[in-house]
DRENNU-18218 format. One record per residue: residue in one letter; x, y, z of N, C-alpha, C in turn. Coordinates in steps of 0.2 Angstrom, whole numbers, plus 2048, in hexadecimal, padded with zeros to 3 digits. Last residue first. Example, Ala and Ser with C-alpha at 12.3 -4.5 7.8 and 13.67 -1.06 7.14 Angstrom:
BEGIN
S8407F58238447FB824840800827/A8427E482783E7EA8278427F0827/
END
This chain:
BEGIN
X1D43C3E011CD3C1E061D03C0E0C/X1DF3BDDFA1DF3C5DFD1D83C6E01/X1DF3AEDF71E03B3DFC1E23BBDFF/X1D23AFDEF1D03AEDF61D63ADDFB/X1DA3B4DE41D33B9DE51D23B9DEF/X1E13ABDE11E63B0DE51DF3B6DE8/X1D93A0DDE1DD39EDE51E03A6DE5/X1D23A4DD21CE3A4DDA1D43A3DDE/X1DE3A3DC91DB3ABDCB1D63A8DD2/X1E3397DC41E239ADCB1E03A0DCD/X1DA398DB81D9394DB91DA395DC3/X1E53A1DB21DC3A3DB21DB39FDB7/X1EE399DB11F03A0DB41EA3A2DB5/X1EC38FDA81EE38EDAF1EF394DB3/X1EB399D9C1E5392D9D1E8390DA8/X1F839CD9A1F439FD9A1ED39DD9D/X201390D991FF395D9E1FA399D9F/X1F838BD8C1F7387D941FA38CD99/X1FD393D851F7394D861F5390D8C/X20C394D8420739DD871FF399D87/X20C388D7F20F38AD8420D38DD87/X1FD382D79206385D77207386D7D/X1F3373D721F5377D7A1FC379D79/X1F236AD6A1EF372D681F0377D6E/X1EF35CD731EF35ED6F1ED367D6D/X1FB35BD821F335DD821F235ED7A/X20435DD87204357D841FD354D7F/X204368D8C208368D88207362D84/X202367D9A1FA369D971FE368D8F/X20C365DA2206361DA0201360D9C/X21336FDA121636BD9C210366D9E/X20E37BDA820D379DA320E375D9F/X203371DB420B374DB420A374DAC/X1F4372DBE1F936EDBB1FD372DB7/X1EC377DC81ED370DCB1F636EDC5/X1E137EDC01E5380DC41EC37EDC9/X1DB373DBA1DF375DB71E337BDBA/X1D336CDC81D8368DC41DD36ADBF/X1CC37ADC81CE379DCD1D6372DCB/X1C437ADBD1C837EDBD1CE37CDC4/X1C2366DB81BF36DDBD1C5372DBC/X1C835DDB41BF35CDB21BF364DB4/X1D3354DAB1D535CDAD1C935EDAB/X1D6349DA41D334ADAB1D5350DAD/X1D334BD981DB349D981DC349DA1/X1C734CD921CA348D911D1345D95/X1C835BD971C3356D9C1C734ED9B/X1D0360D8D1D335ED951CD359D99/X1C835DD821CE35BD851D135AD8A/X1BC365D8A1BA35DD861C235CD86/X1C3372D861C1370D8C1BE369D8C/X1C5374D7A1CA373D7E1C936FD83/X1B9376D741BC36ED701C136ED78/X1B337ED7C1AE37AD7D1B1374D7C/X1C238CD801BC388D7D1B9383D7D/X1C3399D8B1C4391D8C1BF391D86/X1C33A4D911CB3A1D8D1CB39BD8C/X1BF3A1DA11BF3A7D9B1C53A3D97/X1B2396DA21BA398DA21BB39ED9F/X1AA38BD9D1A8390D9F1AE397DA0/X1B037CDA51AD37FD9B1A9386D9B/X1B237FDAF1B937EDA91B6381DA4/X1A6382DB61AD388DB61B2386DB0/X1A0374DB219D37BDAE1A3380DAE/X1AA366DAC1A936DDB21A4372DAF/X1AD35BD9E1B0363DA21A9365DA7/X1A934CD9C1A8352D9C1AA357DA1/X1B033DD951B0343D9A1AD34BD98/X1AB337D8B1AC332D921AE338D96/X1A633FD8119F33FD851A4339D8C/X1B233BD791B1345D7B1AB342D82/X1AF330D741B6331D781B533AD7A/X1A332FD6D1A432DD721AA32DD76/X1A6338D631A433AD661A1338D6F/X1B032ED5C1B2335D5F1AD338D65/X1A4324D591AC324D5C1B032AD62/X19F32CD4F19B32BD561A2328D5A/X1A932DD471A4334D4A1A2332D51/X1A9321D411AE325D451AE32BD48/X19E31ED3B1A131AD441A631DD49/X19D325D35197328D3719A324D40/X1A6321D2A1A6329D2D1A0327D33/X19E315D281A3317D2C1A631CD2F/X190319D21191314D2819A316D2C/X19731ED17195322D1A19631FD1F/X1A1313D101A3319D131A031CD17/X19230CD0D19730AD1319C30FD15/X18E316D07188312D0B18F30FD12/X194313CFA19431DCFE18F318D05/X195306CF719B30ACF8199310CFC/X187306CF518B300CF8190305CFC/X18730DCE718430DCEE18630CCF6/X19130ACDF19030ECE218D310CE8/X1922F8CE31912FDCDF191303CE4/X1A02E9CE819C2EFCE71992F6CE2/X1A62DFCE119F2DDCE419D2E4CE7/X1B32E3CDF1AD2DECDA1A42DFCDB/X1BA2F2CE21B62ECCE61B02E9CE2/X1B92FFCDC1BD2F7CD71BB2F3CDC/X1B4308CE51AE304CE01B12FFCDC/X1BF30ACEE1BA308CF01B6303CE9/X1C3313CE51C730CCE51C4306CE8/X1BA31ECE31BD319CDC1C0311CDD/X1BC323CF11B731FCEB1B631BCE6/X1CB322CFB1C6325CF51C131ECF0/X1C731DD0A1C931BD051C731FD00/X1C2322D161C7328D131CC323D0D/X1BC317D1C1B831ED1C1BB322D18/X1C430FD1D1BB30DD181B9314D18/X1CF311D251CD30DD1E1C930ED19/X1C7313D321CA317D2C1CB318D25/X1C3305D361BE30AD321C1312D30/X1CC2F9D301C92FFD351C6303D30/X1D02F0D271D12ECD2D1CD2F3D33/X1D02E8D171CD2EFD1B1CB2ECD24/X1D12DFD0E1D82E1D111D52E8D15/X1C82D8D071CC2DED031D22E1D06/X1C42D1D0F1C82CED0A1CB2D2D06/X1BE2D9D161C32D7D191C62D3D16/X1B42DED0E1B82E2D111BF2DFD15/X1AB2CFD0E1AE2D5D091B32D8D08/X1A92CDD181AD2C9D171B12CCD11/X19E2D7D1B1A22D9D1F1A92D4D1B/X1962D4D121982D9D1019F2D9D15/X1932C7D181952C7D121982CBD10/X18C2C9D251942C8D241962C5D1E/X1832DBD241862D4D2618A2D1D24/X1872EAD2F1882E8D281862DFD29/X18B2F5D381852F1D381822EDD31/X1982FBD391912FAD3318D2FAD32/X1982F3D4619D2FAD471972FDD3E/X1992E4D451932E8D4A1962F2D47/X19F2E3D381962DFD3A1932E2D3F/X1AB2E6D3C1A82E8D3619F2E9D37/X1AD2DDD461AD2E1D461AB2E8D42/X1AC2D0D401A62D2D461A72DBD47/X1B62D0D371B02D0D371AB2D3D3D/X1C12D0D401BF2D3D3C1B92D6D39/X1BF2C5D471BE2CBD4A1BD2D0D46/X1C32BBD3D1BB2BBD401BD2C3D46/X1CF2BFD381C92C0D351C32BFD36/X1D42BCD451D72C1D411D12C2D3E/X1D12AED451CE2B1D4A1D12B8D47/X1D92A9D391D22A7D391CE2ADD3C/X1E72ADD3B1E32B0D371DC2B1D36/X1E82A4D471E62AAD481E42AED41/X1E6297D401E3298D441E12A1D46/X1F2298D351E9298D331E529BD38/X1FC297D401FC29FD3A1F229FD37/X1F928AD431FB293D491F9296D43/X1FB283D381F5282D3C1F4289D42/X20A286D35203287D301FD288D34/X21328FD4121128BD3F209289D3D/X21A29DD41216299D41214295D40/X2222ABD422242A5D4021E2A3D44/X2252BDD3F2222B8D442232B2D3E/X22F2CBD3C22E2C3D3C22C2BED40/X22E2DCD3722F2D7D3D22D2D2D3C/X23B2DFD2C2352DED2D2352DBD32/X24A2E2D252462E9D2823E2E7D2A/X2502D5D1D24A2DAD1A2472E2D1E/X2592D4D2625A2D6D1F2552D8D1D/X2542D2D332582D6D3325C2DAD2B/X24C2C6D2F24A2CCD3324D2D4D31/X2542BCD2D2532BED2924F2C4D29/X25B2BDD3A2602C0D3425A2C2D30/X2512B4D3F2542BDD412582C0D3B/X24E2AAD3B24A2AFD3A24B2B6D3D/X25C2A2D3C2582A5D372542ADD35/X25D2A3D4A2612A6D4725D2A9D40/X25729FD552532A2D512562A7D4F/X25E295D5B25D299D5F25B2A0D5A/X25E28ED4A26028FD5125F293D56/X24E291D4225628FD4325728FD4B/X240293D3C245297D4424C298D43/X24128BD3123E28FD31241296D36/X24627ED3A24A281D36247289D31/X23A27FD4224027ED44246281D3F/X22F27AD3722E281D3D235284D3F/X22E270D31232274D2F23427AD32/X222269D36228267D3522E269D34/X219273D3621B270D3C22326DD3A/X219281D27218276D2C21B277D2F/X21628ED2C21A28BD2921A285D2B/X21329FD2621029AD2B215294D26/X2182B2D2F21A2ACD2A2152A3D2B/X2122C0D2E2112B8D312122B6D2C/X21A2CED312192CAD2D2192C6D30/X2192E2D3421D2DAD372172D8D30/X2162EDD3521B2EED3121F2E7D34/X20C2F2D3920E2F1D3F2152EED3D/X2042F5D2D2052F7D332072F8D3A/X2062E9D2520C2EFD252092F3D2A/X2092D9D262062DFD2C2072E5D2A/X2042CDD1D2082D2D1E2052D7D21/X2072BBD1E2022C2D1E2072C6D22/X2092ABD1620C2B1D172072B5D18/X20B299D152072A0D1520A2A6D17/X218291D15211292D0F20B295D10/X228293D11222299D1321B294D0F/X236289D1422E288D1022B28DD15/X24728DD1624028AD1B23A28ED14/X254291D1425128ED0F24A289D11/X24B2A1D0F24C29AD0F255298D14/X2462ADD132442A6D1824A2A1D17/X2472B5D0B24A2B7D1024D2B0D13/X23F2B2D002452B1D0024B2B1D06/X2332B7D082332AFD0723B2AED05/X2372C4D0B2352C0D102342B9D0E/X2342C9CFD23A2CBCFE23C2C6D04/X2272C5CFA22B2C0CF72322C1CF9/X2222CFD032212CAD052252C3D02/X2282DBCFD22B2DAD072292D2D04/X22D2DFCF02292DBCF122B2DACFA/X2392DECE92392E3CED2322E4CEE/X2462D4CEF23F2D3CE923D2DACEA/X2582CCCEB2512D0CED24C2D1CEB/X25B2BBCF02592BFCEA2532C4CED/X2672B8CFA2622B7CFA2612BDCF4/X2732ACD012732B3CFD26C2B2CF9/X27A2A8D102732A9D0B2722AED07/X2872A0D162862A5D1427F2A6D0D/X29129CD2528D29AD2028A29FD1E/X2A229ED2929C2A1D2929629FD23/X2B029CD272AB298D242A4297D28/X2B72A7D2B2B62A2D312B129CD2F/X2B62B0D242B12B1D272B02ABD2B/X2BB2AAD182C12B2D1B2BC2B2D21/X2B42A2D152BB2A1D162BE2A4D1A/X2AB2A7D0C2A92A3D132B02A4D18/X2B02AED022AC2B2D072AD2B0D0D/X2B22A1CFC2B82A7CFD2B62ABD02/X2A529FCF92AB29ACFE2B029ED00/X2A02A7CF029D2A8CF92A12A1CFE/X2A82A3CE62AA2ABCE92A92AACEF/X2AA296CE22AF297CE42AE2A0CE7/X29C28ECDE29D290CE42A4294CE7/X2A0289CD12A2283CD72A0286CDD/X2A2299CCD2A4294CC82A328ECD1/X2962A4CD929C2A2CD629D29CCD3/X28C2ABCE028F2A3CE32962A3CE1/X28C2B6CD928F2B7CE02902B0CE4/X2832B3CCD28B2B4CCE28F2B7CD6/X2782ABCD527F2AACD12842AACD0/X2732B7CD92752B1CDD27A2ADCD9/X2712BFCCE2772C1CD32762BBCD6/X2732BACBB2712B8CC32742B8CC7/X26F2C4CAF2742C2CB32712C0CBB/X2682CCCA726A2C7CA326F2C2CA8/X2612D6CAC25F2D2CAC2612CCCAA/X26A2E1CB826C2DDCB02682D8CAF/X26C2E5CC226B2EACC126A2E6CB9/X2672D7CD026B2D9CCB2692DECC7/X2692D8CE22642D7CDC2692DACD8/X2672CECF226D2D0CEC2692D3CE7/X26B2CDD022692CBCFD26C2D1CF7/X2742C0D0E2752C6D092712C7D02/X2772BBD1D2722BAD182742C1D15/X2812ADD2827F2B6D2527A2B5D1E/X2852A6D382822A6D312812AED2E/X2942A8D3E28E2A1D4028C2A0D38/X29A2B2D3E29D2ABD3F2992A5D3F/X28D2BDD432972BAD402992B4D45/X2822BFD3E2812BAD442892B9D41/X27C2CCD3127F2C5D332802C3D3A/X2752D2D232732CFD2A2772CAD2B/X2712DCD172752D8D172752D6D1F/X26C2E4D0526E2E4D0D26F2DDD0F/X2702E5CF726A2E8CFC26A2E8D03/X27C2E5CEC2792E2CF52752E7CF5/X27A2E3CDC2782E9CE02782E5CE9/X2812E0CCC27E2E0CD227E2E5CD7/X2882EACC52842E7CC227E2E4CC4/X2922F1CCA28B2F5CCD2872F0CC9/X29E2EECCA29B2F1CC42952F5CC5/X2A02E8CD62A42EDCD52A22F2CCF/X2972DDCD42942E0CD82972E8CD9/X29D2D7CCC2992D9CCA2962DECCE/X2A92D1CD02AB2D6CCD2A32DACCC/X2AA2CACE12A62CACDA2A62CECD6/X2B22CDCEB2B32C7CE92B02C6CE2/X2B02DCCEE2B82D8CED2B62D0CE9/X2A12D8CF32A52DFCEE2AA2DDCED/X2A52CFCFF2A12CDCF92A32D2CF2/X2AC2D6D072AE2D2D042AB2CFCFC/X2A12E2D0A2A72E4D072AC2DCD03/X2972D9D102942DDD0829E2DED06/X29F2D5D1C29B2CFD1729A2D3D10/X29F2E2D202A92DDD212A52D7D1B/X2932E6D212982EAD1D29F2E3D1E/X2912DED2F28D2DDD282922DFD24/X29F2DAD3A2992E0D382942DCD30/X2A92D4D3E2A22D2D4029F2D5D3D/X2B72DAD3F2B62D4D382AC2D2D3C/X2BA2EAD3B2B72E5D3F2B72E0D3C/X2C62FAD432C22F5D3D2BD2EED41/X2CA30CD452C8304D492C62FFD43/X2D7315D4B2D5311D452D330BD48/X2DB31AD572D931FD532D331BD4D/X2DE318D692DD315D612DB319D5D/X2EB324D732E531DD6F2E531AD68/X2E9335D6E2EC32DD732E7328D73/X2E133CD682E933FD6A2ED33AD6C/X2D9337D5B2DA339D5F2E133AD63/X2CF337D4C2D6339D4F2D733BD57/X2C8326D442C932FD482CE333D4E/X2BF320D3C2C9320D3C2C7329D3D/X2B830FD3B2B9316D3C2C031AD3C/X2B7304D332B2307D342B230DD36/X2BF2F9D282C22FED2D2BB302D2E/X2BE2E8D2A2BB2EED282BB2F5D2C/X2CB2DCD272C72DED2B2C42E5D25/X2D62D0D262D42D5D212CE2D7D26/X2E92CBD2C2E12CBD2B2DE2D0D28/X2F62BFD302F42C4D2A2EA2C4D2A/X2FB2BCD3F2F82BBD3A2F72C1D36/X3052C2D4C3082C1D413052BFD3F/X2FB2BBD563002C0D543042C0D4E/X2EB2B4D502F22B4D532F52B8D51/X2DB2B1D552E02B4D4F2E72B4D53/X2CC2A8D522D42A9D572DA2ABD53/X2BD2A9D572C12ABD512C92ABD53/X2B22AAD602B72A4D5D2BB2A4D5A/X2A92B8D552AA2B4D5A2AD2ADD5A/X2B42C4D4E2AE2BFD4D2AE2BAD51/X2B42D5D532B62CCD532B22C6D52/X2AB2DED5A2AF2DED552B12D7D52/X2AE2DED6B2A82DED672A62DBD5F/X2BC2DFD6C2BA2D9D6B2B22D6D69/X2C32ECD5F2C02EBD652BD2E3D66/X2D02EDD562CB2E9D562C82E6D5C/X2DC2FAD4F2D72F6D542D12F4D53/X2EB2FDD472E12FED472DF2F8D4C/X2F7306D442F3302D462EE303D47/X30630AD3930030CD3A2FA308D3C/X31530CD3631230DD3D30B30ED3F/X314305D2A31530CD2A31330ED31/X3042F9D2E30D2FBD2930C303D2A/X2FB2F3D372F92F7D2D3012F9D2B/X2F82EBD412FC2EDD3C2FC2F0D37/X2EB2E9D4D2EE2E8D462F22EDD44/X2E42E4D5C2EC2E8D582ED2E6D53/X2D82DFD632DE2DCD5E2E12E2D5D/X2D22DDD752D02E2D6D2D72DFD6A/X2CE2D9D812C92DED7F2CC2E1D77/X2D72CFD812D22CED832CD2D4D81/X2E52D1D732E12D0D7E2DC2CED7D/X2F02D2D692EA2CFD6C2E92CFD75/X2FB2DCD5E2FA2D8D662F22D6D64/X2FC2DAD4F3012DED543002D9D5A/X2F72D2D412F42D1D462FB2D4D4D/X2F92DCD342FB2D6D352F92D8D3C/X2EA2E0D262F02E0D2C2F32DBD2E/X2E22E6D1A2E52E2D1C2EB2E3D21/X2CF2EFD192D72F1D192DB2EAD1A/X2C12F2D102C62EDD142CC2F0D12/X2B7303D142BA2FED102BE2F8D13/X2B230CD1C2AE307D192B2303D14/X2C2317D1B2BC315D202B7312D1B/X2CB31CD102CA313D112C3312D18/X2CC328D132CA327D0C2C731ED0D/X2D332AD1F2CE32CD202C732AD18/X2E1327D202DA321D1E2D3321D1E/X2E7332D1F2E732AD1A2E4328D1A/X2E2339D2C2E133BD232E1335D20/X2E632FD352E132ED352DD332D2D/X2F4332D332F232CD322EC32CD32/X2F533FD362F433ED2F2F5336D2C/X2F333ED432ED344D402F1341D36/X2FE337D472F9335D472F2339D43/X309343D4430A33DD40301337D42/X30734CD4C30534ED43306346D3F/X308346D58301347D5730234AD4E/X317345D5731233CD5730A341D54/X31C351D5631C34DD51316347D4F/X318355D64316358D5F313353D57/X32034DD6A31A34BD6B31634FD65/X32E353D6532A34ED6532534AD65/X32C360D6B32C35DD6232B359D62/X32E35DD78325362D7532635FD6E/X339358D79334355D7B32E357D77/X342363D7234235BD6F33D35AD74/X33D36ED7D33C370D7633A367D72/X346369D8933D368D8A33A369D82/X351368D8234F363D86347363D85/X354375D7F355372D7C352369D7E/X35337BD8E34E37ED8834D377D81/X35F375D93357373D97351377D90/X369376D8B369372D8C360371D8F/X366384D7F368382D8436537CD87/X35C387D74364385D74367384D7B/X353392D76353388D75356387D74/X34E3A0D7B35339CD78354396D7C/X33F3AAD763423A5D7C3483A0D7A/X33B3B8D7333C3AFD723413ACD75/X32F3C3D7A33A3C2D7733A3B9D77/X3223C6D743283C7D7A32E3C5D77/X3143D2D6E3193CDD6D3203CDD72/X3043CCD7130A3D0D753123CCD73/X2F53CBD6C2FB3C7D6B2FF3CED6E/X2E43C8D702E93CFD6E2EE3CAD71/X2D43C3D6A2D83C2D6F2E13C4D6A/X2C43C8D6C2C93C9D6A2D13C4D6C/X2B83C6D752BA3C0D712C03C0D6D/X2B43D6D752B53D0D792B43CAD75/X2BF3E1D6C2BA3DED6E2BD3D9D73/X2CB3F0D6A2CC3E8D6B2C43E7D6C/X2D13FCD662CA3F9D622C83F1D64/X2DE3FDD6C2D7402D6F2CF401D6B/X2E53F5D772E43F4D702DC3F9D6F/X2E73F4D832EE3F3D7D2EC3F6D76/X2E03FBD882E1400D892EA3FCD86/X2D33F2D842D53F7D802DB3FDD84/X2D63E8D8E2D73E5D872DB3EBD83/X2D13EDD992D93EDD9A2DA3EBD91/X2C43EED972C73F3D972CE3F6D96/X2BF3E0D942BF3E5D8F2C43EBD8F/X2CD3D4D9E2C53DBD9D2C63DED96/X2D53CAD982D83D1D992CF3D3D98/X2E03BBD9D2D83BCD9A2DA3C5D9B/X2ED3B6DA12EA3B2D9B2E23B7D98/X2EF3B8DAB2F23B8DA72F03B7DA2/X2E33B6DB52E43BADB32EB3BCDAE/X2D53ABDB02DC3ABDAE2E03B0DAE/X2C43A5DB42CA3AADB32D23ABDB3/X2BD399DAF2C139BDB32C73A1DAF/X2AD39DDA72B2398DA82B739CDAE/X2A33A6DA32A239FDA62A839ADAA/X2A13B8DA22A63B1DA22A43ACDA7/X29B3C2DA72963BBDA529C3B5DA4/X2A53CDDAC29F3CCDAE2993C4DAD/X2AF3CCDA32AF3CADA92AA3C7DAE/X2AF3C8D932AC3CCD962AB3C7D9E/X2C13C9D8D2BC3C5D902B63C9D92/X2CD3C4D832CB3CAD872C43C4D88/X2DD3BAD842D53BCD822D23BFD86/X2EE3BED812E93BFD842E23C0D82/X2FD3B8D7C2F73B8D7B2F23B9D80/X30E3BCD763083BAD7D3043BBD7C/X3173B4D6C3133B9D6C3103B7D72/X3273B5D613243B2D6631E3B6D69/X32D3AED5232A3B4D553273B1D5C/X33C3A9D483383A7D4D3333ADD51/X3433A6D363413ACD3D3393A9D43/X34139ED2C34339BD3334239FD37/X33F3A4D1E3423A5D243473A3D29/X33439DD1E33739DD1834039FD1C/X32939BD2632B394D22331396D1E/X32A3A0D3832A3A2D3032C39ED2A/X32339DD4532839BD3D32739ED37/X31C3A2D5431B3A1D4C3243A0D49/X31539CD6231A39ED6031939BD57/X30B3A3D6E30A3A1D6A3113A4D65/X3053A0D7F30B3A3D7B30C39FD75/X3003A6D8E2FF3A2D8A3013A4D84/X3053A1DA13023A5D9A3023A2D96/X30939FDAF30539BDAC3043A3DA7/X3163A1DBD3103A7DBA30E3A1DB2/X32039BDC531A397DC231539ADBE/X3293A7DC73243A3DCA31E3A0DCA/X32C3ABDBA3293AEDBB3223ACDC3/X3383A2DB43393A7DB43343ABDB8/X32D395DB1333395DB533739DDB8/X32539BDA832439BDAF329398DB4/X32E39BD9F32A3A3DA13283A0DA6/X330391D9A337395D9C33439ADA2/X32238AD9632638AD9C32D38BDA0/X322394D8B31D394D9031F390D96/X32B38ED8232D393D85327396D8B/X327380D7E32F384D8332F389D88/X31C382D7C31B37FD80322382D84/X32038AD6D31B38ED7231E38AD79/X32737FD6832A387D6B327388D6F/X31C375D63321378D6A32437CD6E/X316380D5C31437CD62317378D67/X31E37FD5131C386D5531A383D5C/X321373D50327376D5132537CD58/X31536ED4831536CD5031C36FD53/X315378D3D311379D42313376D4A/X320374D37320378D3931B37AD3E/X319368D3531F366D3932136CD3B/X30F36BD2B30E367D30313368D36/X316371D22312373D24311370D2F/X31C364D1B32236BD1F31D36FD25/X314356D1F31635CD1B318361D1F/X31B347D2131834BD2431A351D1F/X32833CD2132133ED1B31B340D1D/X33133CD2E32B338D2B327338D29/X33C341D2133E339D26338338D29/X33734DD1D33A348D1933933FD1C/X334354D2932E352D2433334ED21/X33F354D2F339350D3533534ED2E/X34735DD29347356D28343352D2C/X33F369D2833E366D2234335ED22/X34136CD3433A36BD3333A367D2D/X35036ED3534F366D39346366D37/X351379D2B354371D2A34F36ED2F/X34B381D3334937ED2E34A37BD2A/X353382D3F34B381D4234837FD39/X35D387D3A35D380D3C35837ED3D/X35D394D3335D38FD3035B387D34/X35B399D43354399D3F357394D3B/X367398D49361394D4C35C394D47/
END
């Protein structure tokens, strides 16, 4: 029986290019299975746990019972009395055993030559086989995740495709995935992007897309050697599959135009592109690493003829004629998304007279607000807000130097407004501590300081009575407030209520 158990391992590996290893292992694992349930056919259904080894060279089979010691006492799980052994019963096998140990018992191997041993043994093997043989379908392609693969289309439904990879090896293509409209048939030949490839016992393993961005960059990389050189560079990439996509591009070789060579001789690359993608329209745009000229490129092919940059708020006003407003948007404001979604900015669309408009009232509040908060007038204030100074942080903790490149400012000027600023932001503060003031018992406290107690008053915590009132993940929200110290602070806090009940 030994020789046999290592012919039949080392032809399972021959016939399905699995390694001896492999094949030896799923063998162990059936045995085991066999003989775990001879044992409880034998034993009244008694359930254990039984670990059977091969010898690679041999074939000698060894058969073992396995017990995990446990500490009975906090064990979480359900107890197994065949299966689990107390510290105490552990060491009375094994006299240095620990808890986490787990102590093998070797028993008599169970003979699989007989019809019903033999029977359930070819089932376990089997199943065995399928799982080495999926665990090394998903090794193969585990090098291929973010790359195109090509298959032939297996089945189709409603919720996902079947591709063919050859060698018994398929990949699914959930309907999310799919380009939409797209109609593939059974024995078509298709190229997709394999995105994931993860092992599991039943099911899909290998999945791909044709709707992703990466399925648009990955082609392009295939289609334009340059890109494979690194000469060029995708930057990113946004698509609507099936409709429209945009891709921008910059060259690492000043002598070489990536929009160019990504069009191709007549257009022949980004039509190849188009092709595979259900002749999906396709904008390959020049990057700039400028947001704002990176956002004009984005646009086209709609005319920017104003632009304001919000990094703040990390959006962009576009202003744009009436007349071109539309294609500007696009369809159901296809454009302006994609174009959105390539650059990383958020995109407002305007038209000229809109975009003037608010920039108008943008700038006149501005102003006024420089004009009262300074008390400055509105040359100087015009000043500041042509320089691009929108609050008085700005003015207050700009360094000086940069301050004085301001044409129009001297020294003076410069520490004069600074100051005035500091001075709003003071009073600012000051008027946000003075909207509440704390209780004499709160600001009086033991354990209490004057800044603390200004915070709670601010956060409506007025009287000891309010802070005895709250839980500590309240006060936690509370800047400079730890854990031990709002206990601490609400434990003071009811000292009267347990005073006036011992009264």
């Amino acid at each position: 029986m030994n020789k046999e158990v290592l012919v039949l391992a080392q032809s399972l590996a021959n016939t399905r290019n699995i390694s001896l290893d492999a094949i030896i292992e799923a063998l162990e694992a059936a045995l085991a299975a066999a003989a775990r349930k001879h044992y409880a056919q034998s034993n009244n259904g008694e359930d254990i746990e039984i670990r059977v080894s091969i010898d690679p060279v041999t074939g000698e089979q060894s058969t073992f019972r396995r017990y995990h010691v446990i500490d009975d006492d906090n064990y979480e799980g359900e107890i197994i009395l065949t299966v689990h052994l107390t510290l105490d019963e552990a060491r009375e096998m094994k006299p240095d055993a620990e808890i986490g140990d787990i102590i093998e018992e070797a028993i008599e191997t169970v003979e699989t030559t007989g019809r019903k041993g033999a029977a359930t043994a070819k089932g376990v093997i089997q199943q065995a086989i399928r799982i080495a043989e999926r665990k090394k379908q998903v090794a193969d392609y585990a090098d291929k995740v973010n790359t195109l693969i090509t298959g032939l289309v297996k089945k189709v439904s409603r919720e996902f495709i079947v591709i063919d990879l050859g060698e018994n090896v398929e990949a699914v293509m959930p309907r999310e995935e799919m380009i939409p409209h797209e109609t593939l048939r059974i024995g078509d030949r298709v190229r997709a992007y394999l995105y994931a490839a993860n092992y599991e016992v039943r099911g899909a393993q290998l999945f791909v897309s044709r709707a992703r961005s990466e399925m648009l960059v990955e082609l392009f990389r295939l289609e334009v050697p340059e890109i494979g050189e690194d000469v060029i560079t995708i930057k990113g990439a946004a698509r609507d599959a099936g409709s429209r996509s945009k891709i921008a591009v910059k060259t690492n070789d000043g002598r070489i135009d990536p929009i160019g060579a990504c069009v191709g001789m007549r257009g022949s690359r980004v039509q190849a592109v188009s092709r595979e993608l259900g002749e999906e329209r396709i904008d390959i745009i020049l990057w700039d690493d400028n947001p704002a000229q990176l956002v004009i490129n984005a646009m086209a092919p709609a005319e920017i003829e104003s632009i304001v940059v919000d990094e703040d708020s990390h959006t962009i006003d576009l202003g744009v004629a009436e007349e071109y407003l539309s294609q500007a948007i696009g369809k159901n404001g296809q454009n302006v998304r994609l174009a959105s979604e390539l650059t990383g900015w958020t995109l407002n669309v305007l038209s000229t007279d809109d975009a003037k408009e608010k920039s108008e009232n943008e700038t006149k509040s501005s102003l006024e607000f420089f004009m009262e908060q300074l008390d400055i007038d509105e040359d100087i204030a015009a000043i500041l807000v042509s320089e691009g100074f929108t609050t008085l942080e700005e003015l207050a903790y700009i360094p000086m130097d940069e301050l004085l490149e301001v044409e129009d400012f001297d020294e003076d000027i410069a520490e004069e407004l600074q100051s005035r600023a500091k001075d709003g932001l003071l009073a600012k503060a000051l008027t946000r501590a003075d909207g509440e003031k704390p209780a004499d018992d709160l600001l009086h406290m033991e354990g209490m300081t004057e800044e603390l107690a200004y915070k709670l008053a601010n956060a409506g915590i007025i009287t000891m009575e309010d802070l005895a009132e709250q839980a500590v993940d309240d006060l936690l929200e509370i800047d400079g407030i730890t854990d031990d110290l709002a206990a601490k602070l609400i434990m003071k806090a009811r000292e009267p209520w347990f005073e006036n009940n011992d009264e």
